[in-house]
C-alpha positions in Angstrom: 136.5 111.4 95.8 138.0 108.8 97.9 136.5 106.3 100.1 138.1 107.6 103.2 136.2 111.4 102.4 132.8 109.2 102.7 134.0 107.5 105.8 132.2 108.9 109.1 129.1 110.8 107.2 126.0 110.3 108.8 123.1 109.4 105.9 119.9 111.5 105.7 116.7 110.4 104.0 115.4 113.6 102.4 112.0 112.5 102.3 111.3 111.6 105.8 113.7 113.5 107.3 115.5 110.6 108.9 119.0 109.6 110.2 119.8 106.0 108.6 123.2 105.3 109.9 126.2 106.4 109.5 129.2 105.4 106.2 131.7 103.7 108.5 128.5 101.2 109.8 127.0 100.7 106.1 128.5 98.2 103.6 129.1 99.1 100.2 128.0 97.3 97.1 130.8 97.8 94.5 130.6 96.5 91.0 133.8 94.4 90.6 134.2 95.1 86.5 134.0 99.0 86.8 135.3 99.1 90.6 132.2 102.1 90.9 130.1 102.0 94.0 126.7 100.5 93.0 124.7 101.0 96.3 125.2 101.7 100.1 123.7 98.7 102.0 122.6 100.7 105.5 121.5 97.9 108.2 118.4 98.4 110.7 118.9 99.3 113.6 116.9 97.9 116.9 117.2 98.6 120.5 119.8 100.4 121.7 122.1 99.7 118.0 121.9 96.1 117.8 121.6 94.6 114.0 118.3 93.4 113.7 119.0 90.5 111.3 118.8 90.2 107.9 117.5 93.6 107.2 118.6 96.5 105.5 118.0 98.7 103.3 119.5 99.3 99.9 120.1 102.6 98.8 121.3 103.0 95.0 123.7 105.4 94.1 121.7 107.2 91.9 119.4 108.0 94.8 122.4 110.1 96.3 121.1 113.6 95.9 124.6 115.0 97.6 127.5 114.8 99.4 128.0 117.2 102.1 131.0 117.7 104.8 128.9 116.1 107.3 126.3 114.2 105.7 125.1 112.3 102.6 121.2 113.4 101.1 119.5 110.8 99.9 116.0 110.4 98.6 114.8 107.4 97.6 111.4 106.2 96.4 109.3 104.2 98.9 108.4 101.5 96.8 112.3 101.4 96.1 113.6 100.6 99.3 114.7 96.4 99.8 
């Protein structure tokens, strides 16, 4: 799968049946030896889609559940989340 296939998917928490963001406004953590996407770094959002700063959320790849045409399922523990 390509990066571009990921780009534009919005990101649903499983658990608390949430929107997070969406791929193309998430940074990706990418492991510079194996060149394999680590995490998705999502950003909180506050008032009408400004960054509130310094805070996101870290979601690790093995937390990706799946990969749909629309959206990405995640579910990640609570006591997970950074």
């Amino acid at each position: 799968m390509k990066l571009s296939d990921l780009s534009g998917k919005e990101i649903v928490d499983v658990k608390r049946a949430e929107r997070l963001g969406v791929l193309g406004q998430t940074d990706l953590e990418i492991n510079e030896q194996t060149g394999q996407i680590e995490a998705l770094l999502i950003p909180t959002l506050k008032w009408f889609g400004l960054r509130k700063q310094g805070n996101e959320v870290r979601v690790p790849w093995r937390h990706i559940k799946k990969i749909g045409t629309d959206m990405i399922i995640i579910d990640i523990p609570d006591e997970e989340i950074e």
